[in-house]
TORLO-551376 format. One record per residue (C-alpha): x, y, z; residue in three letters. Coordinates in steps of 0.2 Angstrom, whole numbers, plus 5000, padded with zeros to 4 digits. Example, Ala and Ser with C-alpha at 12.3 -4.5 7.8 and 13.67 -1.06 7.14 Angstrom:
2
506249785039ala/506849955036ser/
end
This chain:
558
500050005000unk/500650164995unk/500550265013unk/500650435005unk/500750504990unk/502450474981unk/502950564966unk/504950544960unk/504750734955unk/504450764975unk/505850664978unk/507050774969unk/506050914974unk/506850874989unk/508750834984unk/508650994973unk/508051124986unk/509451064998unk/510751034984unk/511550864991unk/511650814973unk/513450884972unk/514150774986unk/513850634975unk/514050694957unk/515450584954unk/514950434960unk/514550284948unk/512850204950unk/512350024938unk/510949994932unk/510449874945unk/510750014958unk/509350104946unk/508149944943unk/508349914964unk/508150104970unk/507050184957unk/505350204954unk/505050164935unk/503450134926unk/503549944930unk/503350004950unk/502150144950unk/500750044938unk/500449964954unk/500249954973unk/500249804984unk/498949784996unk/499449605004unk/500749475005unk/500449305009unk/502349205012unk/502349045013unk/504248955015unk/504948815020unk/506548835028unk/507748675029unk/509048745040unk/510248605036unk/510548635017unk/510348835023unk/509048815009unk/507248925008unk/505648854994unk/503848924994unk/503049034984unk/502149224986unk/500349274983unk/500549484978unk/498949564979unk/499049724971unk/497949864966unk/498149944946unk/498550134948unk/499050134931unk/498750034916unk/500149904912unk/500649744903unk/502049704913unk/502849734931unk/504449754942unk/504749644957unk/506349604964unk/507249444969unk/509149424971unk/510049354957unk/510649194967unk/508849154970unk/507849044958unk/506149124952unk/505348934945unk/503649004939unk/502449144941unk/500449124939unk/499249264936unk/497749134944unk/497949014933unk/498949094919unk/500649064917unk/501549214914unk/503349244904unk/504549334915unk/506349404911unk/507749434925unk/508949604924unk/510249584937unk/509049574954unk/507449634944unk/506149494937unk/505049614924unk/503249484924unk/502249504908unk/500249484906unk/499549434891unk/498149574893unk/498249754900unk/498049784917unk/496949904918unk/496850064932unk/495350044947unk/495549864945unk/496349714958unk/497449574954unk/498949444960unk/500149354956unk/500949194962unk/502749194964unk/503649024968unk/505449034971unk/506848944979unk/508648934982unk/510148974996unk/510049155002unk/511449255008unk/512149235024unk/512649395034unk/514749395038unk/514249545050unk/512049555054unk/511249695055unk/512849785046unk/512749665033unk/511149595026unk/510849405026unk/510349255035unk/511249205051unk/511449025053unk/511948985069unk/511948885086unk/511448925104unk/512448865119unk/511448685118unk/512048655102unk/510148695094unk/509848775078unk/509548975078unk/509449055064unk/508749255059unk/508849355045unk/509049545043unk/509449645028unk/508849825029unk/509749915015unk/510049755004unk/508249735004unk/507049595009unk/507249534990unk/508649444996unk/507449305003unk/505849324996unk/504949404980unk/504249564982unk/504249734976unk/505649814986unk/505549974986unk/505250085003unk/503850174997unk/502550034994unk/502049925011unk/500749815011unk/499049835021unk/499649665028unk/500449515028unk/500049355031unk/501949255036unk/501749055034unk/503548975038unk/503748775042unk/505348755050unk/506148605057unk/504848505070unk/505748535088unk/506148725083unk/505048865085unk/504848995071unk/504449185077unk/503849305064unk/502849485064unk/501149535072unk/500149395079unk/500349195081unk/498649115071unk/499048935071unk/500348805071unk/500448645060unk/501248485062unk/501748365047unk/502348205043unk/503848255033unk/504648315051unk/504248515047unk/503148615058unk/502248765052unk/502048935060unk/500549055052unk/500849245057unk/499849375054unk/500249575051unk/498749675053unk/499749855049unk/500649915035unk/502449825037unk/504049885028unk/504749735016unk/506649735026unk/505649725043unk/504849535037unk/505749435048unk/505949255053unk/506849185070unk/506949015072unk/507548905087unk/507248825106unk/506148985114unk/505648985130unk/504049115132unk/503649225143unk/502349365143unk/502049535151unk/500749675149unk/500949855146unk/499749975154unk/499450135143unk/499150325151unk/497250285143unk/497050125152unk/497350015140unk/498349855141unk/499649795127unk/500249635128unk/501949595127unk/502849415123unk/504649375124unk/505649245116unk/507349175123unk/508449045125unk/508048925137unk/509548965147unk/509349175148unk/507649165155unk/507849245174unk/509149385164unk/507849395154unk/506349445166unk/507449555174unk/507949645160unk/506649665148unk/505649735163unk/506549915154unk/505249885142unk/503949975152unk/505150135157unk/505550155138unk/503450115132unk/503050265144unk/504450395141unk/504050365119unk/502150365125unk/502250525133unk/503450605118unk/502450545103unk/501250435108unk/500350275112unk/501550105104unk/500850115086unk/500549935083unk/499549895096unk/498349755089unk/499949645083unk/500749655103unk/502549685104unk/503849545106unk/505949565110unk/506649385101unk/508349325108unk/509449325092unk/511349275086unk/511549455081unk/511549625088unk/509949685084unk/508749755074unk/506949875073unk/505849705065unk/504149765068unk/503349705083unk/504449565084unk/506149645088unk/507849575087unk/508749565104unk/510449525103unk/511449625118unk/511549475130unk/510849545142unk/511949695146unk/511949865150unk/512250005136unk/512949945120unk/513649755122unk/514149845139unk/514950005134unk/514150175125unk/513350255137unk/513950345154unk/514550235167unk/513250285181unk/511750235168unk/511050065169unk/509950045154unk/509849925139unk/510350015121unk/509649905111unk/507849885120unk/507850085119unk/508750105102unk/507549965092unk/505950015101unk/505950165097unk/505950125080unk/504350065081unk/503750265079unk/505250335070unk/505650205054unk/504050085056unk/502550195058unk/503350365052unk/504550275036unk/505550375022unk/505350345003unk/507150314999unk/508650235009unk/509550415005unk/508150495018unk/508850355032unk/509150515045unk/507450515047unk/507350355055unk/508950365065unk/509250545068unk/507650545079unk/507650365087unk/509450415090unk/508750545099unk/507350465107unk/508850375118unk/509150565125unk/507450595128unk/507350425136unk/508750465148unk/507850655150unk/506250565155unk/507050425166unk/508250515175unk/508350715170unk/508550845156unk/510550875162unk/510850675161unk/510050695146unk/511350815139unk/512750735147unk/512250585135unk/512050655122unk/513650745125unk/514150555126unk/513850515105unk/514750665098unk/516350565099unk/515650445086unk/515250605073unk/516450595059unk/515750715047unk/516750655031unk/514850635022unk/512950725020unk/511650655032unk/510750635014unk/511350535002unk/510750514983unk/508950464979unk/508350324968unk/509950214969unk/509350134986unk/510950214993unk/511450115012unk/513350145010unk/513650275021unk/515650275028unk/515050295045unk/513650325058unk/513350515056unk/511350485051unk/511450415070unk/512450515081unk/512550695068unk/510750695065unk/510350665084unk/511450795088unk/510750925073unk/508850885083unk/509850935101unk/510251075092unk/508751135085unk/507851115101unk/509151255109unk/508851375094unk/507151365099unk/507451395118unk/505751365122unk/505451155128unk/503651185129unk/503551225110unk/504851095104unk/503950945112unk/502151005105unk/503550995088unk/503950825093unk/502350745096unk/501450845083unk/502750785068unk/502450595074unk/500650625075unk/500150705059unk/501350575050unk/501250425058unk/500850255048unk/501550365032unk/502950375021unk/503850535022unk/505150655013unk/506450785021unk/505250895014unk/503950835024unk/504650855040unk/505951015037unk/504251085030unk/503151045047unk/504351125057unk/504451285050unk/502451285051unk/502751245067unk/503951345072unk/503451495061unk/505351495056unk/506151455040unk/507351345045unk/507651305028unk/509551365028unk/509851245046unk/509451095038unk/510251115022unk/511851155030unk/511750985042unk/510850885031unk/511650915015unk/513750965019unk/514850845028unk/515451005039unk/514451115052unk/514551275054unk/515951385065unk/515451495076unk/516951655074unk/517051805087unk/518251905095unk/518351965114unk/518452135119unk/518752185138unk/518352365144unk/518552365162unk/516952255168unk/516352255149unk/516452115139unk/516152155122unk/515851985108unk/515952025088unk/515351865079unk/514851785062unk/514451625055unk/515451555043unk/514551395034unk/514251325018unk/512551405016unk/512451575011unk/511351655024unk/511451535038unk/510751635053unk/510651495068unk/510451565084unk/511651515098unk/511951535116unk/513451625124unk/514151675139unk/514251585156unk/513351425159unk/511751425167unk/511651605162unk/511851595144unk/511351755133unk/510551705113unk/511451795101unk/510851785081unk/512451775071unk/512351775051unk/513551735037unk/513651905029unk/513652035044unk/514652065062unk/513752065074unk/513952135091unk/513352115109unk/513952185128unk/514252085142unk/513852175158unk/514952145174unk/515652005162unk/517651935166unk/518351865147unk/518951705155unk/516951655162unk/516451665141unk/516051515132unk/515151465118unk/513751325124unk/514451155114unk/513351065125unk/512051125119unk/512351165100unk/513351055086unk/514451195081unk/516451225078unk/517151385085unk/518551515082unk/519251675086unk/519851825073unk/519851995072unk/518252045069unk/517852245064unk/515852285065unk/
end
């Protein structure tokens, strides 16, 4: 299902008006990177309205066979279609009811042609049947794949994740970010003796003779294609039940190794602190008929919807490091739930809008810590992930070429810090959590551009902070904050002036003394001035902890 209205002409509406284009104009794209990341003619004719999955999994050959039923809407009329499966996959056969259609593979596309014309207002499907040996990940969630593994008892455990590669990689689909389904039906037999966890809710289990078991899942949401997941292995369950401001109860299900369970009850009891604090910034848990589930997996994690991947055994922070030592929470609880809002509810159209999931559930760890412990903790972890910024690259990368190939984590740690920092030029928290909630509230269970959300906040705000995103969205440099001191008995006087890639950037920012900082409204193409009464030179500082900025001194003459 097409969540919102996507036009590829909005898309580079967006690139255009922030000029991010340039960063990239020598990169070399194929034309696989085109087929995978562009919507063409053979993608827009239609929009899918349901999956049904069914695959069998033998886990020893590491070896997938099923088939896919597409139900799409006709938006445009069409004789053939795109979907995508990777190259190393088999595509045996694909049926229109009970029409065989002629298909032709281009790299990791499979074009599927219909006798007749499709034609616009009407409904159709497809049958897909596919097989073969998928990936496996080297480094999961950094890479995308399957993870065949084994847990401590020697039993099989095996996930899959492969955001950015794309969910093409194990099942046909059409993979594109823009286009999610109404929902999902998820029908995996696994080895008998395993247990298979998959999205949403658990509708029925099969047994058969030929030693496979079948789990039926069901999604009753819209699902992005790279948050399908299976996890498969010796679970032990366990339930809890979250209690919503409204009175409303969510249910909660665990799944873990046998051997983690009392860690687990201990730890997962966060779950609640981290539902209320995202309840009380954006709102209720979005997916709320499906329940929520944390699975134990063989890898690090990952934001699979209402069936995240848990993989931090059990300790605090980040595998035990990454946060302050005095704080005692779990990263990956707090970092892939709050996806649920910011990447699953609220999704972008293209991989190169990323920051929009990760800048603001980057963030939402800051406001986690500010609602759990207080706003100066907050700031002192945030002050903690400005030593993983690297700024060698834009926050945006280049649309329509499914772009995940960023040299670092600055769409995390940058873009967490660029929503610090617009939360300071506003100097009003009153104001910037109406933003916050308000943002997720009109845009939730929708796709979303830049444009979309740069555009709400300056309604918002009644501000055009056009100039502020382009300059930390679209450059790999921020902007350096130059002044000069000038001492005149118990005077201090402060020249200063931006100097940034973006003509006219005019950021606000705080100086002075901490805890009694003064707002100062610097620009790019004039000094400006400002006096510090009963001020001593050596108490000035410019507030880094609050803003994302460089500094400098120079001569400065008004």
């Amino acid at each position: 299902m097409k969540k919102m209205s996507i036009l590829s002409l909005a898309l580079l509406f967006t690139a255009t008006i922030f000029g991010q284009t340039d960063f990239y104009k020598n990169k070399i794209f194929t034309k696989a990177d085109t087929l995978r990341g562009q919507l063409r003619a053979e993608r827009t004719c239609y929009d899918v309205t349901f999956y049904d999955l069914n695959v069998a999994i033998d886990i020893e050959k590491r070896f997938l066979k099923g088939f896919v039923d597409i139900h799409f809407d006709v938006v445009e009329d069409f004789d053939a279609l795109q979907i995508d499966l990777f190259e190393n996959m088999k595509l045996d056969k694909v049926f229109n009811y009970s029409k065989l259609l002629s298909t032709k593979r281009v790299n990791d596309a499979v074009f599927v042609y219909f006798p007749e014309t499709q034609k616009v207002g009407t409904s159709g499907s497809i049958r897909v049947f596919y097989e073969g040996f998928p990936i496996g990940a080297k480094r999961a969630p950094w890479d995308g794949g399957f993870v065949w593994n084994k847990d401590e008892n020697g039993d099989d455990w095996v996930g899959v994740a492969c955001e950015g590669d794309g969910a093409s990689l194990w099942w046909p689909n059409k993979d594109h970010l823009s286009d999610e389904p109404d929902s999902m039906s998820i029908r995996v037999a696994v080895p008998s003796g395993l247990t298979c966890v998959a999205n949403g809710n658990l509708r029925s289990t099969k047994q058969y003779k030929n030693g496979f078991s079948e789990f039926h899942w069901f999604v009753s949401y819209p699902i992005n294609n790279y948050n399908v997941t299976v996890n498969i292995g010796k679970y032990e369950h366990f339930s809890d039940t979250y209690i919503a401001t409204d009175g409303d109860s969510l249910q909660m299900d665990f799944y873990v190794m046998p051997y983690n369970l009392e860690k687990a009850k201990k730890q997962f009891a966060q779950v609640h602190d981290v539902l209320k604090a995202n309840e009380r910034f954006f709102g209720k848990y979005p997916f709320w008929n499906d329940g929520l589930a944390f699975v134990e997996t063989p890898y690090l994690g990952m934001e699979h919807q209402s069936a995240i991947a848990y993989g931090n055994k059990y300790m605090r922070g980040y595998l035990g490091g990454m946060i302050p030592r005095d704080m005692d929470w779990d990263y990956i609880i707090v970092h892939e739930l709050g996806h649920e809002w910011w990447g699953n509810s609220i999704s972008t159209n293209d991989h190169a809008e990323m920051w929009i999931h990760e800048s603001f559930t980057t963030y939402m760890e800051a406001l986690f810590v500010e609602d759990f412990m207080s706003k100066e903790d907050a700031t002192r972890y945030l002050g903690s992930q400005k030593g993983y910024i690297s700024n060698r690259e834009p926050l945006l990368g280049p649309l329509d070429v499914n772009w995940d190939n960023w040299s670092a984590s600055d769409h995390y740690y940058k873009g967490s810090w660029m929503l610090h920092t617009l939360r300071n030029t506003l100097n009003d928290d009153e104001k910037w959590f109406d933003i916050l909630k308000g943002v997720y509230q009109k845009f939730k269970m929708s796709n979303v551009t830049t444009q979309d959300i740069t555009g709400y906040i300056n309604d918002s705000t009644k501000r055009d902070y056009t100039k502020f995103f382009e300059q930390y969205l679209t450059y790999p440099g921020i902007p350096k904050l130059i002044y000069d001191l000038k001492q005149d008995d118990n005077n201090l006087t402060i020249r200063y002036l931006w100097e940034a890639d973006v003509v006219g950037f005019d950021m606000p920012i705080k100086v002075g003394k901490k805890g009694a900082y003064q707002m100062i409204y610097p620009t790019t193409d004039k000094v400006g001035e400002i006096i510090l009464e009963n001020f001593d030179k050596s108490d000035f500082q410019v507030a880094e902890e609050l803003f994302y900025v460089k500094t400098g001194t120079a001569n400065l003459k008004k």
